[in-house]
KELOLUM-523271 format. One record per residue (C-alpha): x, z, y. Coordinates in pm, whole numbers, plus 50000, padded with zeros to 5 digits. Each point is the difference from the previous one (the first is absolute). Last residue first. Layout:
N
{px: X&pz: Z&py: Y} $
...
***
This chain:
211
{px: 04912&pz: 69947&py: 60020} $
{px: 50318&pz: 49930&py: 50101} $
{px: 50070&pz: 49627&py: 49977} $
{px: 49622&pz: 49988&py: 50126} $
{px: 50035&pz: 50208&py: 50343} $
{px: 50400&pz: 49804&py: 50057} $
{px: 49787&pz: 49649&py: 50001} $
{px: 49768&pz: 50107&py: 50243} $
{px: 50209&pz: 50210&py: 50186} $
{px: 50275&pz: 49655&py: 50036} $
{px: 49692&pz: 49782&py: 50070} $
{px: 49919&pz: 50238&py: 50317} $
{px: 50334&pz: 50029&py: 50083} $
{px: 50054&pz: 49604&py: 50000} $
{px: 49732&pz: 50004&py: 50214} $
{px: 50114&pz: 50171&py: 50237} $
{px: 50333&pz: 49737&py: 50024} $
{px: 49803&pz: 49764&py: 50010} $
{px: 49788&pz: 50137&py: 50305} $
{px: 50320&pz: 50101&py: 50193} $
{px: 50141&pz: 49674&py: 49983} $
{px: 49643&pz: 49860&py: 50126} $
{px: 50082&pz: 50232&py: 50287} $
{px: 50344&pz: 49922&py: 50083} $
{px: 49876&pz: 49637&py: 50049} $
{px: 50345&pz: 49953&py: 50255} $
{px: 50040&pz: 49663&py: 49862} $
{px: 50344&pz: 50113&py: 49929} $
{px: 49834&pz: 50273&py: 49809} $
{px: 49730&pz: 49719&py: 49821} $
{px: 50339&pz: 49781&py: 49871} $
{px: 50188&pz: 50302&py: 49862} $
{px: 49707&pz: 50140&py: 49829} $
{px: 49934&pz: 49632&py: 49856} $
{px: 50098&pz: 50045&py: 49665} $
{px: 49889&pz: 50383&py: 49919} $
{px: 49640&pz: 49799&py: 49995} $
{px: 49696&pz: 49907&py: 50253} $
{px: 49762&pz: 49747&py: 49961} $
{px: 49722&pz: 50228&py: 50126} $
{px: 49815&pz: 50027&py: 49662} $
{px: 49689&pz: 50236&py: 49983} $
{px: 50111&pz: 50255&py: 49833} $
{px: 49908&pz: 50086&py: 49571} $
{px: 49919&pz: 50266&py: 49875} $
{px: 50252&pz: 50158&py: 49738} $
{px: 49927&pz: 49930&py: 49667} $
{px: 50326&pz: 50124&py: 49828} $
{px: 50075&pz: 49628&py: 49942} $
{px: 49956&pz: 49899&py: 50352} $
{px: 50230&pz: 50263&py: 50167} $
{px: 50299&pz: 49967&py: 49694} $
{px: 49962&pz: 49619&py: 50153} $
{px: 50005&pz: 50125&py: 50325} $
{px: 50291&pz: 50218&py: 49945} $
{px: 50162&pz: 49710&py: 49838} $
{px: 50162&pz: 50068&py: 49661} $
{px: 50359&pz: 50025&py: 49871} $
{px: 50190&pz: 50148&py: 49726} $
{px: 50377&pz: 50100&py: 50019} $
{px: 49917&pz: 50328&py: 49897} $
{px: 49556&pz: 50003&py: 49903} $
{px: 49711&pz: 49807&py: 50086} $
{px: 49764&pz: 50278&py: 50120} $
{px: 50187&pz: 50237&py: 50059} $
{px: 50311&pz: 49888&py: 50160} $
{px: 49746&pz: 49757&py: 50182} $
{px: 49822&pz: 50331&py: 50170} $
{px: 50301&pz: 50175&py: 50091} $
{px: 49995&pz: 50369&py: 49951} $
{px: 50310&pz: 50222&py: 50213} $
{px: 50077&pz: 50363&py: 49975} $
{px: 49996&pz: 49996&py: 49615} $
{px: 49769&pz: 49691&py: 49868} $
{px: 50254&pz: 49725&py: 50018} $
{px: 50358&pz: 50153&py: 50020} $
{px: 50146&pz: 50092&py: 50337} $
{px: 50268&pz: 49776&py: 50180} $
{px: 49827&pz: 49965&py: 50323} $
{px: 49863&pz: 50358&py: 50030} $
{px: 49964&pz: 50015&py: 50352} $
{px: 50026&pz: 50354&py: 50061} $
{px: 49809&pz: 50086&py: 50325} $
{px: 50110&pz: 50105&py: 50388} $
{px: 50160&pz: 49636&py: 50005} $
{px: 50287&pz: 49932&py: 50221} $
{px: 50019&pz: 49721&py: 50208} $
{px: 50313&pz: 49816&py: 50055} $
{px: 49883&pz: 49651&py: 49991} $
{px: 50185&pz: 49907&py: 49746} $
{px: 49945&pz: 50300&py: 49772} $
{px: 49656&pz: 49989&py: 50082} $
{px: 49989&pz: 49610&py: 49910} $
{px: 50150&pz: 50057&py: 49659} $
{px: 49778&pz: 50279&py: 49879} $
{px: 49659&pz: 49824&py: 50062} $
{px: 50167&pz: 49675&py: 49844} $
{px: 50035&pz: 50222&py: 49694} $
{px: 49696&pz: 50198&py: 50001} $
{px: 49869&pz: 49655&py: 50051} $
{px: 50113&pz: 49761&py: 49803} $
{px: 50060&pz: 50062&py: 49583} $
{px: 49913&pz: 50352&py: 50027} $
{px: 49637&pz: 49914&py: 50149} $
{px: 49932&pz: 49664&py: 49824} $
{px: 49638&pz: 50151&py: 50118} $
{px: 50006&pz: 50308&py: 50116} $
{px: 49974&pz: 50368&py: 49971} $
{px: 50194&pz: 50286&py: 50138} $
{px: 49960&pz: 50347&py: 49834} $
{px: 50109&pz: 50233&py: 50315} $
{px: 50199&pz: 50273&py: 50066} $
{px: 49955&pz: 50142&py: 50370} $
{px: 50296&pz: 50224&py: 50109} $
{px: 49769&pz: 50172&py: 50307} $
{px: 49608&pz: 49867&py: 50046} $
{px: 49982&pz: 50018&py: 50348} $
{px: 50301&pz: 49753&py: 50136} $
{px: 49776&pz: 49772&py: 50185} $
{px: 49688&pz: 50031&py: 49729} $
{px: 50287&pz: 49886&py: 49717} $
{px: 49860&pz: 49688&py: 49954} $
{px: 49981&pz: 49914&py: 50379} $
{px: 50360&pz: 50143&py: 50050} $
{px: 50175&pz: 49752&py: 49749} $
{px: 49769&pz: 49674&py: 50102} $
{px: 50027&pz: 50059&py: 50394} $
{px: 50416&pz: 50029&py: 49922} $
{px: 50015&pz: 49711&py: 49801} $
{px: 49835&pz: 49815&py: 50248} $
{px: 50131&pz: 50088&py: 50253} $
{px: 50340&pz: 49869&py: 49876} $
{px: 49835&pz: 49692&py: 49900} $
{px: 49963&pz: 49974&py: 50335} $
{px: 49702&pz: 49925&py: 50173} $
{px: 49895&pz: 49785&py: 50304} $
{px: 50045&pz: 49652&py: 49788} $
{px: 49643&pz: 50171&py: 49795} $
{px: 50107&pz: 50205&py: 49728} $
{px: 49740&pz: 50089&py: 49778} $
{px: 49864&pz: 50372&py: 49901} $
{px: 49783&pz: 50036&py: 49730} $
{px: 49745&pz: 50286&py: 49901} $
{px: 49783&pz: 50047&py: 49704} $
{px: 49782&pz: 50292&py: 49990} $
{px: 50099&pz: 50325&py: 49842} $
{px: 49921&pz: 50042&py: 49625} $
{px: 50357&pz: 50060&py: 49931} $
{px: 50248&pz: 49873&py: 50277} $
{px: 49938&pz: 49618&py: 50009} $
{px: 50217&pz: 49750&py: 50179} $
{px: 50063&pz: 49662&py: 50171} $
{px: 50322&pz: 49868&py: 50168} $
{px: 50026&pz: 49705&py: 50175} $
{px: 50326&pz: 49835&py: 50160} $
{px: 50287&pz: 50129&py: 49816} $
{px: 50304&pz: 49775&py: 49963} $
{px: 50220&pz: 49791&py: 49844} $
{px: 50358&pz: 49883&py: 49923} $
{px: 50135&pz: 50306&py: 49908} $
{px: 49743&pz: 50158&py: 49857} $
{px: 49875&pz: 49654&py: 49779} $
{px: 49711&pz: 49849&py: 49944} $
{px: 49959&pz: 49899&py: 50318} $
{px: 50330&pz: 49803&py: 49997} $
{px: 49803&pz: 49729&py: 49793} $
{px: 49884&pz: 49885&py: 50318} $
{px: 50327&pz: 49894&py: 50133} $
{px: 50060&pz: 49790&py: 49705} $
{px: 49654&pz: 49815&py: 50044} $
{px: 50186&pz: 49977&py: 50367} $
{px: 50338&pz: 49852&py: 49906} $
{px: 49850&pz: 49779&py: 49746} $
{px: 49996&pz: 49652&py: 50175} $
{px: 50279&pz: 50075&py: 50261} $
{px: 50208&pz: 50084&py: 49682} $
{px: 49925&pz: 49697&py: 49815} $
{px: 50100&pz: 49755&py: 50330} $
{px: 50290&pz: 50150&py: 49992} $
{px: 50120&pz: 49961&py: 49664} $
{px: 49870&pz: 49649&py: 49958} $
{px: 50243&pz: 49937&py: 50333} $
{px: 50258&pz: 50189&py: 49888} $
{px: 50004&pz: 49825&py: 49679} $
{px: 50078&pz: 50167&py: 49666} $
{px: 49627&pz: 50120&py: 49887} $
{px: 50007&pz: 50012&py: 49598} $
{px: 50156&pz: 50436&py: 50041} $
{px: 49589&pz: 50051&py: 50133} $
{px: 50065&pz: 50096&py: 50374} $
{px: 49949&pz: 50396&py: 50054} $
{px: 49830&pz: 50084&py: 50324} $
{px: 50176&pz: 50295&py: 50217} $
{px: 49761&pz: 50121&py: 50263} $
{px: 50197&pz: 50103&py: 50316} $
{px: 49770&pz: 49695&py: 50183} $
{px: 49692&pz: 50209&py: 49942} $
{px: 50105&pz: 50285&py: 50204} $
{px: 49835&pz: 50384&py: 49838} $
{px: 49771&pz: 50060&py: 49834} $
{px: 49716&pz: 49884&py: 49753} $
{px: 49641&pz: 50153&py: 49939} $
{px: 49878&pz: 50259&py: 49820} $
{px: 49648&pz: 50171&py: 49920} $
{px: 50021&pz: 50330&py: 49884} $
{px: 49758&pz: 50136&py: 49725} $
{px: 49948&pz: 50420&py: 49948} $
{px: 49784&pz: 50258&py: 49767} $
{px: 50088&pz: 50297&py: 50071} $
{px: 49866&pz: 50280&py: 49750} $
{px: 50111&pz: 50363&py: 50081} $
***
Protein backbone atom coordinates (compact mmCIF):
# COMPACT_ATOMS: atom_id res chain seq x y z
CA UNK A 1 0.00 0.00 0.00
CA UNK A 2 0.97 3.63 -1.00
CA UNK A 3 1.55 6.14 2.04
CA UNK A 4 2.38 9.09 1.21
CA UNK A 5 3.58 11.10 4.57
CA UNK A 6 5.19 14.88 5.66
CA UNK A 7 5.89 15.73 9.41
CA UNK A 8 6.26 19.04 10.50
CA UNK A 9 9.02 19.54 13.36
CA UNK A 10 9.83 21.79 15.74
CA UNK A 11 12.68 22.08 18.47
CA UNK A 12 12.92 20.40 22.03
CA UNK A 13 13.87 20.42 24.75
CA UNK A 14 15.56 23.66 27.35
CA UNK A 15 16.99 26.36 25.34
CA UNK A 16 19.68 27.32 27.79
CA UNK A 17 21.31 23.43 27.41
CA UNK A 18 22.05 24.59 23.79
CA UNK A 19 25.75 24.49 23.18
CA UNK A 20 26.77 27.51 20.66
CA UNK A 21 30.18 27.22 19.11
CA UNK A 22 32.32 30.63 19.31
CA UNK A 23 34.33 31.19 16.00
CA UNK A 24 38.29 30.05 17.37
CA UNK A 25 38.97 34.57 16.50
CA UNK A 26 36.66 35.30 19.71
CA UNK A 27 39.18 35.31 22.91
CA UNK A 28 37.31 37.63 25.29
CA UNK A 29 34.80 36.50 27.71
CA UNK A 30 32.96 39.31 27.26
CA UNK A 31 32.85 39.05 23.10
CA UNK A 32 32.28 35.42 23.90
CA UNK A 33 29.34 35.97 25.87
CA UNK A 34 27.70 38.37 24.36
CA UNK A 35 27.97 35.94 20.91
CA UNK A 36 26.36 33.16 22.57
CA UNK A 37 23.32 35.12 23.99
CA UNK A 38 23.04 36.38 20.32
CA UNK A 39 22.80 32.87 18.63
CA UNK A 40 21.64 30.70 21.37
CA UNK A 41 18.08 30.63 20.02
CA UNK A 42 18.74 30.49 15.95
CA UNK A 43 20.85 27.53 17.47
CA UNK A 44 17.96 26.23 19.32
CA UNK A 45 15.93 26.17 16.23
CA UNK A 46 18.19 24.22 14.25
CA UNK A 47 17.46 21.35 16.84
CA UNK A 48 14.30 20.66 14.76
CA UNK A 49 16.05 19.10 12.36
CA UNK A 50 17.31 16.79 14.37
CA UNK A 51 15.70 13.49 16.59
CA UNK A 52 17.34 14.29 19.39
CA UNK A 53 16.95 17.73 19.60
CA UNK A 54 13.44 17.99 18.01
CA UNK A 55 10.17 17.03 17.81
CA UNK A 56 6.91 16.05 16.13
CA UNK A 57 4.22 18.51 16.04
CA UNK A 58 2.14 17.85 12.70
CA UNK A 59 1.87 14.94 10.89
CA UNK A 60 -0.01 14.57 7.53
CA UNK A 61 -0.72 11.39 5.50
CA UNK A 62 -2.20 9.55 2.57
CA UNK A 63 -3.09 5.78 2.53
CA UNK A 64 -3.78 5.04 -1.27
CA UNK A 65 -6.58 6.91 -2.75
CA UNK A 66 -8.00 7.61 0.77
CA UNK A 67 -8.44 11.19 1.74
CA UNK A 68 -5.84 13.17 3.35
CA UNK A 69 -5.77 13.30 7.05
CA UNK A 70 -3.42 15.23 9.59
CA UNK A 71 -3.24 15.23 13.07
CA UNK A 72 -1.46 18.36 14.98
CA UNK A 73 -0.49 18.63 18.37
CA UNK A 74 -2.09 21.30 20.11
CA UNK A 75 -0.02 21.98 24.00
CA UNK A 76 -2.83 19.23 25.14
CA UNK A 77 -1.10 16.41 23.13
CA UNK A 78 1.80 14.44 23.42
CA UNK A 79 3.90 13.56 20.91
CA UNK A 80 3.41 10.30 22.42
CA UNK A 81 -0.26 10.43 21.32
CA UNK A 82 0.54 11.31 18.58
CA UNK A 83 2.50 8.66 17.39
CA UNK A 84 0.20 6.33 18.66
CA UNK A 85 -3.19 8.14 16.87
CA UNK A 86 -0.93 8.19 13.60
CA UNK A 87 0.16 4.22 13.84
CA UNK A 88 -3.46 2.90 14.63
CA UNK A 89 -5.30 5.38 12.24
CA UNK A 90 -3.30 3.95 9.22
CA UNK A 91 -3.67 0.65 10.14
CA UNK A 92 -7.81 1.00 10.65
CA UNK A 93 -6.97 0.62 14.68
CA UNK A 94 -5.09 -2.54 14.31
CA UNK A 95 -7.43 -4.00 11.24
CA UNK A 96 -5.23 -4.41 8.55
CA UNK A 97 -2.57 -7.06 10.37
CA UNK A 98 1.50 -6.72 9.40
CA UNK A 99 0.77 -3.79 6.97
CA UNK A 100 3.74 -3.19 4.38
CA UNK A 101 3.65 -0.08 2.92
CA UNK A 102 5.50 1.99 -0.07
CA UNK A 103 6.12 5.32 1.81
CA UNK A 104 6.52 8.42 -0.20
CA UNK A 105 7.88 11.79 0.51
CA UNK A 106 9.62 14.49 -0.20
CA UNK A 107 13.51 14.48 1.11
CA UNK A 108 11.78 11.39 2.63
CA UNK A 109 14.98 9.13 3.48
CA UNK A 110 17.06 12.06 4.08
CA UNK A 111 14.46 13.46 7.14
CA UNK A 112 11.63 11.93 7.86
CA UNK A 113 11.62 8.21 7.92
CA UNK A 114 14.58 9.00 9.86
CA UNK A 115 13.39 11.64 12.31
CA UNK A 116 10.08 9.43 12.32
CA UNK A 117 12.30 6.53 13.66
CA UNK A 118 14.25 8.54 16.17
CA UNK A 119 11.41 10.10 18.09
CA UNK A 120 9.55 6.58 18.55
CA UNK A 121 12.51 5.18 19.90
CA UNK A 122 12.70 8.12 22.31
CA UNK A 123 9.55 8.26 23.19
CA UNK A 124 9.08 4.65 23.65
CA UNK A 125 6.43 3.93 21.22
CA UNK A 126 6.46 1.09 19.19
CA UNK A 127 5.37 1.12 15.67
CA UNK A 128 2.90 -1.72 14.38
CA UNK A 129 4.70 -0.95 10.70
CA UNK A 130 8.28 -1.30 9.27
CA UNK A 131 9.72 1.98 8.93
CA UNK A 132 12.06 1.46 6.31
CA UNK A 133 14.54 4.27 7.19
CA UNK A 134 17.53 2.86 5.57
CA UNK A 135 15.78 1.43 2.36
CA UNK A 136 16.97 2.28 -1.14
CA UNK A 137 15.01 4.90 -3.27
CA UNK A 138 12.25 3.19 -5.14
CA UNK A 139 12.07 -0.27 -2.98
CA UNK A 140 9.87 0.26 0.14
CA UNK A 141 10.49 3.93 0.20
CA UNK A 142 10.24 6.73 -3.14
CA UNK A 143 11.34 10.20 -2.40
CA UNK A 144 10.29 12.72 -4.74
CA UNK A 145 13.78 14.93 -4.78
CA UNK A 146 15.80 11.53 -4.98
CA UNK A 147 14.02 11.32 -8.19
CA UNK A 148 13.85 14.07 -9.55
CA UNK A 149 17.28 15.66 -8.90
CA UNK A 150 19.20 12.74 -8.06
CA UNK A 151 21.91 11.40 -4.68
CA UNK A 152 23.13 14.31 -3.08
CA UNK A 153 20.83 16.50 -5.35
CA UNK A 154 18.40 18.94 -4.13
CA UNK A 155 15.13 20.59 -5.18
CA UNK A 156 12.24 22.29 -3.34
CA UNK A 157 9.06 20.40 -3.23
CA UNK A 158 7.41 23.50 -4.31
CA UNK A 159 9.69 24.19 -6.85
CA UNK A 160 9.46 20.29 -8.18
CA UNK A 161 5.39 21.48 -7.50
CA UNK A 162 5.61 24.45 -9.97
CA UNK A 163 7.58 22.83 -12.63
CA UNK A 164 5.34 19.73 -12.92
CA UNK A 165 2.42 22.25 -13.34
CA UNK A 166 0.79 21.85 -10.29
CA UNK A 167 -1.99 24.58 -9.51
CA UNK A 168 -1.14 26.96 -7.80
CA UNK A 169 -2.61 28.08 -3.74
CA UNK A 170 -3.44 31.08 -2.82
CA UNK A 171 -0.41 32.23 -0.66
CA UNK A 172 -0.88 32.35 3.18
CA UNK A 173 2.71 33.33 3.97
CA UNK A 174 3.31 30.22 5.47
CA UNK A 175 6.66 27.94 5.13
CA UNK A 176 8.54 24.84 7.11
CA UNK A 177 10.29 28.14 8.74
CA UNK A 178 7.81 29.39 10.91
CA UNK A 179 6.13 25.97 12.14
CA UNK A 180 7.82 26.52 15.35
CA UNK A 181 6.75 30.18 15.62
CA UNK A 182 2.72 29.51 14.49
CA UNK A 183 2.65 26.24 17.27
CA UNK A 184 3.77 28.49 20.02
CA UNK A 185 1.25 30.83 18.67
CA UNK A 186 -1.06 28.04 19.26
CA UNK A 187 -2.31 28.41 15.14
CA UNK A 188 -2.44 24.54 15.16
CA UNK A 189 -4.77 24.88 12.41
CA UNK A 190 -2.88 26.88 9.82
CA UNK A 191 -0.05 24.17 10.78
CA UNK A 192 -2.38 21.65 9.80
CA UNK A 193 -3.25 23.39 6.46
CA UNK A 194 0.56 23.47 5.36
CA UNK A 195 1.20 20.60 6.23
CA UNK A 196 -2.07 19.26 3.87
CA UNK A 197 -0.92 20.89 1.43
CA UNK A 198 2.28 19.68 1.28
CA UNK A 199 0.45 16.19 0.63
CA UNK A 200 -1.43 17.48 -1.97
CA UNK A 201 1.85 18.93 -3.85
CA UNK A 202 3.72 15.75 -2.80
CA UNK A 203 0.65 13.44 -4.99
CA UNK A 204 0.95 15.82 -7.54
CA UNK A 205 4.43 15.65 -8.05
CA UNK A 206 4.72 11.67 -7.11
CA UNK A 207 1.39 11.14 -10.08
CA UNK A 208 3.86 12.67 -12.87
CA UNK A 209 7.31 11.07 -11.68
CA UNK A 210 5.31 7.89 -12.22
CA UNK A 211 3.30 8.18 -14.95
Amino acid sequence: MDLKIDLETAPYGNIEDVEVKVPGNYSKPETIAKYIEENRESEYRKGALHGISGQIVSIAWQRQAKPIRAITRDHSLSETELLEQFFAEITDYGKIQYPRFKWIGHNLLNFDLRFLKQRCWITGVRPPVHIPADARHGEWAFDTMLEWAGFRGYVSQDALYRALGGQPYEDDGMDSSMVYDAWLAGEYDKIKAYNIRDIEKLAHNYARLTQ
